[in-house]
Structure formats: C-alpha cells, structure tokens
mmCIF file of the N, C-alpha and C atoms, coordinates in Angstrom:
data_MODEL
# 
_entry.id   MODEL 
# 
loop_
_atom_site.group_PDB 
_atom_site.id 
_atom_site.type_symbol 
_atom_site.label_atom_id 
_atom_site.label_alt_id 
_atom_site.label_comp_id 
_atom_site.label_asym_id 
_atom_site.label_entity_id 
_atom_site.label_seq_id 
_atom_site.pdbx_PDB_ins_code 
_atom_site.Cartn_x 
_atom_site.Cartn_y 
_atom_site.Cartn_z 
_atom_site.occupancy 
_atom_site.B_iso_or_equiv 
_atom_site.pdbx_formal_charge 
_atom_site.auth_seq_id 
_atom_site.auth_comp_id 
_atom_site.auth_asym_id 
_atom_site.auth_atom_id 
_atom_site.pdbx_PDB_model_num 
ATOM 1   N N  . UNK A 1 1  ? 68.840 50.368 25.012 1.00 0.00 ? 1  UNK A N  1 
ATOM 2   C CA . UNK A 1 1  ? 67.674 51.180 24.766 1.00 0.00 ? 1  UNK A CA 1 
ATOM 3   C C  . UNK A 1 1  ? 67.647 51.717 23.333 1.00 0.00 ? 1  UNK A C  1 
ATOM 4   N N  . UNK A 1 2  ? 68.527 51.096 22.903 1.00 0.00 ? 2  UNK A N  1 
ATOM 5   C CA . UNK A 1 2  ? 68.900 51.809 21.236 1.00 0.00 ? 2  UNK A CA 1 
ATOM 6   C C  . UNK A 1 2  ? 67.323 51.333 20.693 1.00 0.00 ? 2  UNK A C  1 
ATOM 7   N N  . UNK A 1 3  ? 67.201 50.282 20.684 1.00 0.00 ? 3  UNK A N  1 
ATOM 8   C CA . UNK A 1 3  ? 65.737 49.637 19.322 1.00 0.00 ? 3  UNK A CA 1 
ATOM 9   C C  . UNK A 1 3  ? 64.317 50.336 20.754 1.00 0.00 ? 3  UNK A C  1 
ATOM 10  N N  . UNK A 1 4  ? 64.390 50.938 21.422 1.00 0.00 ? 4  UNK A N  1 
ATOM 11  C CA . UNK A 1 4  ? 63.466 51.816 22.509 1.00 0.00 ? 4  UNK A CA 1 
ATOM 12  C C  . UNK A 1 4  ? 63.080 53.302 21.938 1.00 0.00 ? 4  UNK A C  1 
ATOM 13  N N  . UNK A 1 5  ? 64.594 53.353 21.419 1.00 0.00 ? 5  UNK A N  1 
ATOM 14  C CA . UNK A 1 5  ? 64.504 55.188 20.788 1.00 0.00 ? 5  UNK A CA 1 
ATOM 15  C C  . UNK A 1 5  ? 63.845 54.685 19.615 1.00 0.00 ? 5  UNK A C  1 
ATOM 16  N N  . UNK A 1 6  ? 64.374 53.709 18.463 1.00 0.00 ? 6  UNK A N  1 
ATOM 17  C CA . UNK A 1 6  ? 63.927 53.870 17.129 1.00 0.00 ? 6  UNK A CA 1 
ATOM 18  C C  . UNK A 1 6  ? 62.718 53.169 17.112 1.00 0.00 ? 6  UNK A C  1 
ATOM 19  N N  . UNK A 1 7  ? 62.320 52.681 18.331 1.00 0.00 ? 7  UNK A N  1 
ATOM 20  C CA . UNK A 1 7  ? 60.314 52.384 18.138 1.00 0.00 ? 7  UNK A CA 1 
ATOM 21  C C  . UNK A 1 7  ? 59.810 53.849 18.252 1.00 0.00 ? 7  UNK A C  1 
ATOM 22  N N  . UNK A 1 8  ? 60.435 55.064 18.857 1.00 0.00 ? 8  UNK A N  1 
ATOM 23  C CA . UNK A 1 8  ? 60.067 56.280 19.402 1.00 0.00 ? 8  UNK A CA 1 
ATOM 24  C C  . UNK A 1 8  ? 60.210 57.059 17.789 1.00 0.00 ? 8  UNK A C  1 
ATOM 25  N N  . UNK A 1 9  ? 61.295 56.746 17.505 1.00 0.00 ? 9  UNK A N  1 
ATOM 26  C CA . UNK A 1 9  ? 61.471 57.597 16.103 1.00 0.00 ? 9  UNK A CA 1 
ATOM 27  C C  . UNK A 1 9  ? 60.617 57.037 14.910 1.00 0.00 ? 9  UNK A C  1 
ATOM 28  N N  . UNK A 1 10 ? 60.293 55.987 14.999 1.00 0.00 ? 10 UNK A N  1 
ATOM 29  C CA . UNK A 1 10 ? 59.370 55.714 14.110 1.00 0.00 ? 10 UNK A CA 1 
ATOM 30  C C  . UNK A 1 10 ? 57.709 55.810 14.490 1.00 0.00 ? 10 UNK A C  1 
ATOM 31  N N  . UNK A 1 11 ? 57.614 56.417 15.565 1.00 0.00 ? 11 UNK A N  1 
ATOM 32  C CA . UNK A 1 11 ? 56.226 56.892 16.124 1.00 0.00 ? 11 UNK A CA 1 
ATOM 33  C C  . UNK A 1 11 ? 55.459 55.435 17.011 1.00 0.00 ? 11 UNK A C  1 
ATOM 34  N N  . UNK A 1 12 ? 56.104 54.759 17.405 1.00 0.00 ? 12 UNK A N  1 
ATOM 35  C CA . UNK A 1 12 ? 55.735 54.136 18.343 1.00 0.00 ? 12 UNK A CA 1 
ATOM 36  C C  . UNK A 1 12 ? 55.512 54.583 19.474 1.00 0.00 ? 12 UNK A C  1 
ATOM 37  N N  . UNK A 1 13 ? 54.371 54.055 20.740 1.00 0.00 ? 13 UNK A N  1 
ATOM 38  C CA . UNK A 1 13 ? 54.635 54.561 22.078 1.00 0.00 ? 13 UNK A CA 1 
ATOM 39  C C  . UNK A 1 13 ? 55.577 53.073 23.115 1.00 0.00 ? 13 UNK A C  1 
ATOM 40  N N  . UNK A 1 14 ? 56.003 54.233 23.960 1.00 0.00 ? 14 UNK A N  1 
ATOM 41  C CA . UNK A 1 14 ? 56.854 52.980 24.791 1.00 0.00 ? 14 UNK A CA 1 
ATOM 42  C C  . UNK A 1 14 ? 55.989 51.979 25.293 1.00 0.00 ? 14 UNK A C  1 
ATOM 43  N N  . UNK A 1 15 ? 54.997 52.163 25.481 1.00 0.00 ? 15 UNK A N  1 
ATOM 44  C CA . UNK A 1 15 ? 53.724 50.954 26.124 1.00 0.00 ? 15 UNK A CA 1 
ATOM 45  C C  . UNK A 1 15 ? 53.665 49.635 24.961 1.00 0.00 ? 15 UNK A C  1 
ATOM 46  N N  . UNK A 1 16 ? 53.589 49.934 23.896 1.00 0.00 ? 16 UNK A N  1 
ATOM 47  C CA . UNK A 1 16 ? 53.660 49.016 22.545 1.00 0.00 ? 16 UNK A CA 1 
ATOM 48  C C  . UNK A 1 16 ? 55.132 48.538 22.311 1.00 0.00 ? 16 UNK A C  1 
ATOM 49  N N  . UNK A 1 17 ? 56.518 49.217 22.367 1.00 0.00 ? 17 UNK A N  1 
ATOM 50  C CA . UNK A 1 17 ? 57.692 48.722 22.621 1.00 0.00 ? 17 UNK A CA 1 
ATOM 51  C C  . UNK A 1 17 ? 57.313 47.231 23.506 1.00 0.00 ? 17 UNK A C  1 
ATOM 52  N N  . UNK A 1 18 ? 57.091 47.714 25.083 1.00 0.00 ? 18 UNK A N  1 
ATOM 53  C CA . UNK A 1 18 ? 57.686 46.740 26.091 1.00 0.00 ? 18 UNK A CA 1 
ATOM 54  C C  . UNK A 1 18 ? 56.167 45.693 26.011 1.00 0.00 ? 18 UNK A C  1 
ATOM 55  N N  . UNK A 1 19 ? 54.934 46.094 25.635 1.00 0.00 ? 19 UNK A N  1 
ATOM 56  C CA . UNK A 1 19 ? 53.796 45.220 25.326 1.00 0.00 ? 19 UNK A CA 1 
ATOM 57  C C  . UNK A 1 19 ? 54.445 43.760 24.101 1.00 0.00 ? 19 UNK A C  1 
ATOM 58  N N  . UNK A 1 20 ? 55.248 44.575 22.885 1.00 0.00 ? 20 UNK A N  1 
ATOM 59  C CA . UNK A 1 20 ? 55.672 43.553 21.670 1.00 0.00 ? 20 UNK A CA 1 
ATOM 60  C C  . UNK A 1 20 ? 56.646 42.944 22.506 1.00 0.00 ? 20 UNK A C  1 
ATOM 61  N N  . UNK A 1 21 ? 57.488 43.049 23.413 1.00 0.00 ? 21 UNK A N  1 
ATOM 62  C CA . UNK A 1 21 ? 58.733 41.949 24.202 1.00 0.00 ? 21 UNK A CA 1 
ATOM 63  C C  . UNK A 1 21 ? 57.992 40.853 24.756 1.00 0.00 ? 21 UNK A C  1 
ATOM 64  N N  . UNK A 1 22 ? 57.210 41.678 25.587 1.00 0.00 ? 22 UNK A N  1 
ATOM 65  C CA . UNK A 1 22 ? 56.748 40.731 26.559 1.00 0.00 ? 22 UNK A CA 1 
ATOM 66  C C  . UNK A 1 22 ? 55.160 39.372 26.199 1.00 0.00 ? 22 UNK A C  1 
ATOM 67  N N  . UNK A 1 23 ? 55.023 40.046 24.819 1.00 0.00 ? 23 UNK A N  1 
ATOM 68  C CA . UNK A 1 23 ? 54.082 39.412 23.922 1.00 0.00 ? 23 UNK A CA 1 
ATOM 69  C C  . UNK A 1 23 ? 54.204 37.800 23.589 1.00 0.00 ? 23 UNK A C  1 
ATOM 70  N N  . UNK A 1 24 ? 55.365 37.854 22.617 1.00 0.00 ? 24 UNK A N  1 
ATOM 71  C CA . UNK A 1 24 ? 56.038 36.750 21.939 1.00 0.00 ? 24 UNK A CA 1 
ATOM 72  C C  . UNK A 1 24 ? 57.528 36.697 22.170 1.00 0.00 ? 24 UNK A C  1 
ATOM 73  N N  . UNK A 1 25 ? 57.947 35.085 22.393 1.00 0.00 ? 25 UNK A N  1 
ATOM 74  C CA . UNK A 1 25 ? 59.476 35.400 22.175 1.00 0.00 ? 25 UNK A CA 1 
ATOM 75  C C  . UNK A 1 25 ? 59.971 35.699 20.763 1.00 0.00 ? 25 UNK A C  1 
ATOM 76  N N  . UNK A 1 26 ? 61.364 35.588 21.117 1.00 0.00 ? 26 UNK A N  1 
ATOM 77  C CA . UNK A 1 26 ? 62.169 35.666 19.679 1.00 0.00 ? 26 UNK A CA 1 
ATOM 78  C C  . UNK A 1 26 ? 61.339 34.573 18.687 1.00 0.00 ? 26 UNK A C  1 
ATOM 79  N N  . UNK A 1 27 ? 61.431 33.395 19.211 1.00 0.00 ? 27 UNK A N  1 
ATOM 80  C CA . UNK A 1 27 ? 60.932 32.349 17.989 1.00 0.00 ? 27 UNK A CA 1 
ATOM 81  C C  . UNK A 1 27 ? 59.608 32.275 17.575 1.00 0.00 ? 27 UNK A C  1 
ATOM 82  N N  . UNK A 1 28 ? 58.513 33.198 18.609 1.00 0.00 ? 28 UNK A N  1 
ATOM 83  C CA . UNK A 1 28 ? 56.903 33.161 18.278 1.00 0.00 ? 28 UNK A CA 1 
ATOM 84  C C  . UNK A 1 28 ? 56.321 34.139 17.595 1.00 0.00 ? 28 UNK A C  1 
ATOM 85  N N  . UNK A 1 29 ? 55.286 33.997 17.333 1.00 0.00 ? 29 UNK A N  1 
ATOM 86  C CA . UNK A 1 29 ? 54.176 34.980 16.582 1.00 0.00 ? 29 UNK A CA 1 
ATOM 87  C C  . UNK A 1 29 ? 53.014 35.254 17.409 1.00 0.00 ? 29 UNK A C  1 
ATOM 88  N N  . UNK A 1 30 ? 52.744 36.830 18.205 1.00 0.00 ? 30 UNK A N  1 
ATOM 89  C CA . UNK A 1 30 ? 51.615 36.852 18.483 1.00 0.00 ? 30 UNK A CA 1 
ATOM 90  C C  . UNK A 1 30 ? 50.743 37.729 17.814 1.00 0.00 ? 30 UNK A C  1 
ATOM 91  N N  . UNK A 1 31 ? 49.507 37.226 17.328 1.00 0.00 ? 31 UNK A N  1 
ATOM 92  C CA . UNK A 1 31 ? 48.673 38.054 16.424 1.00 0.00 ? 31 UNK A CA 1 
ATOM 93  C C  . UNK A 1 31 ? 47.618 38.699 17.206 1.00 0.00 ? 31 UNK A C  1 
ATOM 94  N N  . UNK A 1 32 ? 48.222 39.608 16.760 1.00 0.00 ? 32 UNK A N  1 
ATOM 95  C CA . UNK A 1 32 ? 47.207 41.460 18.054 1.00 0.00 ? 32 UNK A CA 1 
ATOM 96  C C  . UNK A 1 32 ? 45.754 40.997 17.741 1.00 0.00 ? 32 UNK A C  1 
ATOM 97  N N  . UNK A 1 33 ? 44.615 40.481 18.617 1.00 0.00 ? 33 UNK A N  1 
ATOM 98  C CA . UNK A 1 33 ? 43.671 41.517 18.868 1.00 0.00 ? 33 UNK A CA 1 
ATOM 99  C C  . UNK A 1 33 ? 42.845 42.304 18.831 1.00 0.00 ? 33 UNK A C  1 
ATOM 100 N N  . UNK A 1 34 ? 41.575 42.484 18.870 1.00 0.00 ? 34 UNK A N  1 
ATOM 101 C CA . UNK A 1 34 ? 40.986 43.596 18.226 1.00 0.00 ? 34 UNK A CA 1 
ATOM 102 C C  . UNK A 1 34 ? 41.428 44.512 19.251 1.00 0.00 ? 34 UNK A C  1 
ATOM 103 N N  . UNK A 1 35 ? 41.141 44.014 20.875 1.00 0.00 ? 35 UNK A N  1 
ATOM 104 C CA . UNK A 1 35 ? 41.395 44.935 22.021 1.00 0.00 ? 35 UNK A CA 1 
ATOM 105 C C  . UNK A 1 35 ? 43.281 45.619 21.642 1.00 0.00 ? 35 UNK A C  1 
ATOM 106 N N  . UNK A 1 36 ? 44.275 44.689 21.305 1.00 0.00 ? 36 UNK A N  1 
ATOM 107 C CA . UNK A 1 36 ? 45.260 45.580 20.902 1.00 0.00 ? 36 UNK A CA 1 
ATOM 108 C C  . UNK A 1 36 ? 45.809 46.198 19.519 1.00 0.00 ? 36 UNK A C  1 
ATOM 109 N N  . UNK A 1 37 ? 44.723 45.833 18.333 1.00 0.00 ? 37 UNK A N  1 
ATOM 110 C CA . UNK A 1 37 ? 44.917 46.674 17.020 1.00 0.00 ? 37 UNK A CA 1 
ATOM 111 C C  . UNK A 1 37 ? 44.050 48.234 17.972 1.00 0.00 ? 37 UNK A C  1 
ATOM 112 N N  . UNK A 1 38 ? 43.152 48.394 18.723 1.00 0.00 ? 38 UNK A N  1 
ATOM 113 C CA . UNK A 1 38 ? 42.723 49.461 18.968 1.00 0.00 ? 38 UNK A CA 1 
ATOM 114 C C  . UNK A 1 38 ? 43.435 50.276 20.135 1.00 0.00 ? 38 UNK A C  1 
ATOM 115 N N  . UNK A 1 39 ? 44.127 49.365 20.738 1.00 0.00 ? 39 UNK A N  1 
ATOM 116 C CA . UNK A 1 39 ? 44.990 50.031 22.104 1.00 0.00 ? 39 UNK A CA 1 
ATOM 117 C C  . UNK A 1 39 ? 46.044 50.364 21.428 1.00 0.00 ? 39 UNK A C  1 
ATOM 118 N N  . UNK A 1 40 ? 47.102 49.874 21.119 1.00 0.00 ? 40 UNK A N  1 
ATOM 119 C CA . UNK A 1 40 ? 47.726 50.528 20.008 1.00 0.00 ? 40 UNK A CA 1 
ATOM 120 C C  . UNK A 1 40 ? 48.080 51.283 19.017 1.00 0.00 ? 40 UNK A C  1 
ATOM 121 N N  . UNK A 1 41 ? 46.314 51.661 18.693 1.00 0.00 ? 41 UNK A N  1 
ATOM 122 C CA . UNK A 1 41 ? 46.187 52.476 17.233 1.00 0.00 ? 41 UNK A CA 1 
ATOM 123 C C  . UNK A 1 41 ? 46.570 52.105 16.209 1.00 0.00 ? 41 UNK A C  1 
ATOM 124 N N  . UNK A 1 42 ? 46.626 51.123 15.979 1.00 0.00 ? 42 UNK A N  1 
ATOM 125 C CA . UNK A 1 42 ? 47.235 50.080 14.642 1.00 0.00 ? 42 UNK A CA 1 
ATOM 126 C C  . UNK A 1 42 ? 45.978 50.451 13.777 1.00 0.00 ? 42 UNK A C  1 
ATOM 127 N N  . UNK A 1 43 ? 44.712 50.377 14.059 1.00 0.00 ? 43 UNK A N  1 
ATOM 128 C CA . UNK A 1 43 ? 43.177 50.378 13.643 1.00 0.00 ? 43 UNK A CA 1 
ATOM 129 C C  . UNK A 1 43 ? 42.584 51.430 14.550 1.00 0.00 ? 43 UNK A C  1 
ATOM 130 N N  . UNK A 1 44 ? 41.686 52.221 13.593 1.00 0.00 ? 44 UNK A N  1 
ATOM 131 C CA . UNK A 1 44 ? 41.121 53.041 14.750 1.00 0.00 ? 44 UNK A CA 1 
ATOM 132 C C  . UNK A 1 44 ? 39.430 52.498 15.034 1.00 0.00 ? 44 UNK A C  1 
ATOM 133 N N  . UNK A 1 45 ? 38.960 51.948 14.026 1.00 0.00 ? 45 UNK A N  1 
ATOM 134 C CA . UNK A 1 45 ? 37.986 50.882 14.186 1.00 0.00 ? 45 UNK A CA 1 
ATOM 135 C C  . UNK A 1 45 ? 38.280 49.223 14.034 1.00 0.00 ? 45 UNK A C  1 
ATOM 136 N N  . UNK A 1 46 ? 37.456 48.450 14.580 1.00 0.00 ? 46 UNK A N  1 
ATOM 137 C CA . UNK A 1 46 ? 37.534 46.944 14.151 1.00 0.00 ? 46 UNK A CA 1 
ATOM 138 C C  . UNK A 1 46 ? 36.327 46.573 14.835 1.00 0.00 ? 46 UNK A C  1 
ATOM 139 N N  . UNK A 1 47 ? 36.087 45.761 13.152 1.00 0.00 ? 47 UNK A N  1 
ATOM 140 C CA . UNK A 1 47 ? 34.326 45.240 12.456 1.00 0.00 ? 47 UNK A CA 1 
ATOM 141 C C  . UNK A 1 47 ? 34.632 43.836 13.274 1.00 0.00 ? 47 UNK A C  1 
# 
C-alpha cells in the first residue's frame, strides 16, 4: 500500500489510484477521456 499512500500524499483520490491499475497494464498506455480528465479532476472543463 506504500505507492496507495504516496498517490494520497501527492493529492490523489484512492478511486484514481485503483481506476490507473486496473486501466492499463505495466506495458500499456491508456489515454483518459474527456469522461475521466473530468472524473478525476485532471480538467475541470473539456471543449
């Protein structure tokens, strides 16, 4: 749970932690979303 706390200490929520695991594996790239740049708060709008 160590890289759990430091998504927490760096202002992550745990929903976005276990959302980025279960996203992509180790070897992939998944590119967020408008629905998750805004669920996230990555973006607080998207054009």
């Amino acid at each position: 749970m160590r890289d759990l706390n430091y998504s927490r200490h760096m202002g992550s929520s745990e929903d976005f932690y276990w959302f980025s695991l279960r996203a992509a594996g180790p070897d992939t790239i998944h590119w967020m979303g408008e629905g998750d740049l805004v669920r996230f708060r990555v973006v607080q709008q998207y054009r």
